[in-house]
C-alpha positions in Angstrom: -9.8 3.1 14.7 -13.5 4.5 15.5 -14.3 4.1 11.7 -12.5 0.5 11.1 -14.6 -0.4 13.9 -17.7 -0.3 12.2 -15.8 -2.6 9.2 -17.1 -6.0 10.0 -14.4 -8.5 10.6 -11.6 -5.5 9.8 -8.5 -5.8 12.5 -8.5 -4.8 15.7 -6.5 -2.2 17.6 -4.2 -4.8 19.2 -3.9 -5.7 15.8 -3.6 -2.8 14.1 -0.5 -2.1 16.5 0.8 -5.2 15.8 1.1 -4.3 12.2 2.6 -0.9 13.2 5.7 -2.6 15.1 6.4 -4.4 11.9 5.9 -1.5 9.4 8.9 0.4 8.7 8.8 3.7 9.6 5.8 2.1 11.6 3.5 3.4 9.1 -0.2 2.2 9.3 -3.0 3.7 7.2 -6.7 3.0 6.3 -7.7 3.7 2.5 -11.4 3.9 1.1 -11.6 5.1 -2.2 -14.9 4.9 -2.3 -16.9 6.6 1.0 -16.7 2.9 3.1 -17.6 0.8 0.4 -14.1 -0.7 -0.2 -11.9 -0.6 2.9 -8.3 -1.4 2.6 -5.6 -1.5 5.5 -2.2 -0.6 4.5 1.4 0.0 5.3 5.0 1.1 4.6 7.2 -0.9 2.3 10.8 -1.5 3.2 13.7 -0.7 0.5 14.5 -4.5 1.0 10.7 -5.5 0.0 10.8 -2.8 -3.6 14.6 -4.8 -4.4 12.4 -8.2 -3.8 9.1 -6.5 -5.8 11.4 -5.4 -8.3 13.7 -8.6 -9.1 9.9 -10.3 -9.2 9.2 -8.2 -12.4 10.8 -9.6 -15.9 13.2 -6.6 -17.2 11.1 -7.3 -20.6 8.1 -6.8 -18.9 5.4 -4.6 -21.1 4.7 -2.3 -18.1 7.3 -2.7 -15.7 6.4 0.6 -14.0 2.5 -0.6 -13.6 3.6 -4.0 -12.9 6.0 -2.7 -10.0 2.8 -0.5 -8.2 0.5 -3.2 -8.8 3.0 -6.2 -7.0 3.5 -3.2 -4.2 0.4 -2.4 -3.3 -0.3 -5.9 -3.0 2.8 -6.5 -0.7 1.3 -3.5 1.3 -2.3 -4.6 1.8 -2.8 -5.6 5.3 -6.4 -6.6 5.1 -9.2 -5.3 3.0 -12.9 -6.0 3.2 -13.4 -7.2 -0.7 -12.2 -10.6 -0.1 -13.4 -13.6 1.6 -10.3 -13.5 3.4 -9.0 -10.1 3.8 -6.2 -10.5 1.5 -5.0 -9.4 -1.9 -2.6 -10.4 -4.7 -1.6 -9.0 -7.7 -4.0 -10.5 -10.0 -6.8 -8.4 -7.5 -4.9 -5.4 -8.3 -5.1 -6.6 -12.3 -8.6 -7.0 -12.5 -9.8 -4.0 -9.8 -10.7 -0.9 -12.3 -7.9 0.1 -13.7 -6.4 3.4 -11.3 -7.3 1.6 -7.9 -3.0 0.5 -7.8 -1.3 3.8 -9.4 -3.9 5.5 -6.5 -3.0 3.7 -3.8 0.8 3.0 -5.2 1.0 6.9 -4.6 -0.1 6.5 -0.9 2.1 3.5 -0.2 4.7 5.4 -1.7 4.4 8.4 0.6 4.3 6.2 3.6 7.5 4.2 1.8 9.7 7.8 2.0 9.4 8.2 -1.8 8.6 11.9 -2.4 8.3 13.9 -5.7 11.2 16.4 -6.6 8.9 19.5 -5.0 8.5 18.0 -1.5 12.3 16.7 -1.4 13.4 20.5 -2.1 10.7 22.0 0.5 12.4 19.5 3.3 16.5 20.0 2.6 18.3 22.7 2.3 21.6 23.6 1.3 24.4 23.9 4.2 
């Protein structure tokens, strides 16, 4: 919160937990890709939100994969200090340079419950 502080017009703490009580898992993060420059507030997405995402993608789509983390991470975005307004869409996420939605697609995913076949054997175990 120190850091978003110093973001002008970026939410505030009331706000931030706000966003928290509606995030599944309540699942709130702050990404910079860039050292401050570009700020983006972001959080979880529910499994209902992906089925919505994904039946928003034509099936003959030429990247459906791309498409689906670009239409995600614009679903996630919160607020963000590169537009007028604070918000994204998925044309934002088309024309940013071109790893700014797998990058934070990997994030959102994390926060999402999605984890790679490595982490989902370190946390289960056979009973």
């Amino acid at each position: 919160m120190d850091f978003l502080k110093t973001i002008q017009g970026s939410p505030s703490a009331n706000e931030i937990e706000n966003y928290k009580s509606q995030a599944p898992g309540g699942r709130v993060k702050v990404f910079t890709p860039d050292g401050a420059k570009r700020v983006f507030v972001i959080r979880a997405l529910s499994g209902l939100e992906m089925e919505t995402i994904s039946k928003q993608i034509p099936a003959n789509a030429e990247n459906r994969e791309l498409e689906m983390q670009i239409h995600s991470c614009a679903r996630a975005t919160i607020w963000t200090n590169t537009t007028q307004d604070g918000q994204v869409d998925d044309l934002y996420f088309k024309r940013a340079p071109a790893g700014l939605a797998t990058s934070m697609f990997t994030l959102v995913s994390r926060m999402s419950d999605f984890m790679d076949p490595e982490t989902l054997e370190m946390l289960s175990a056979d009973l």
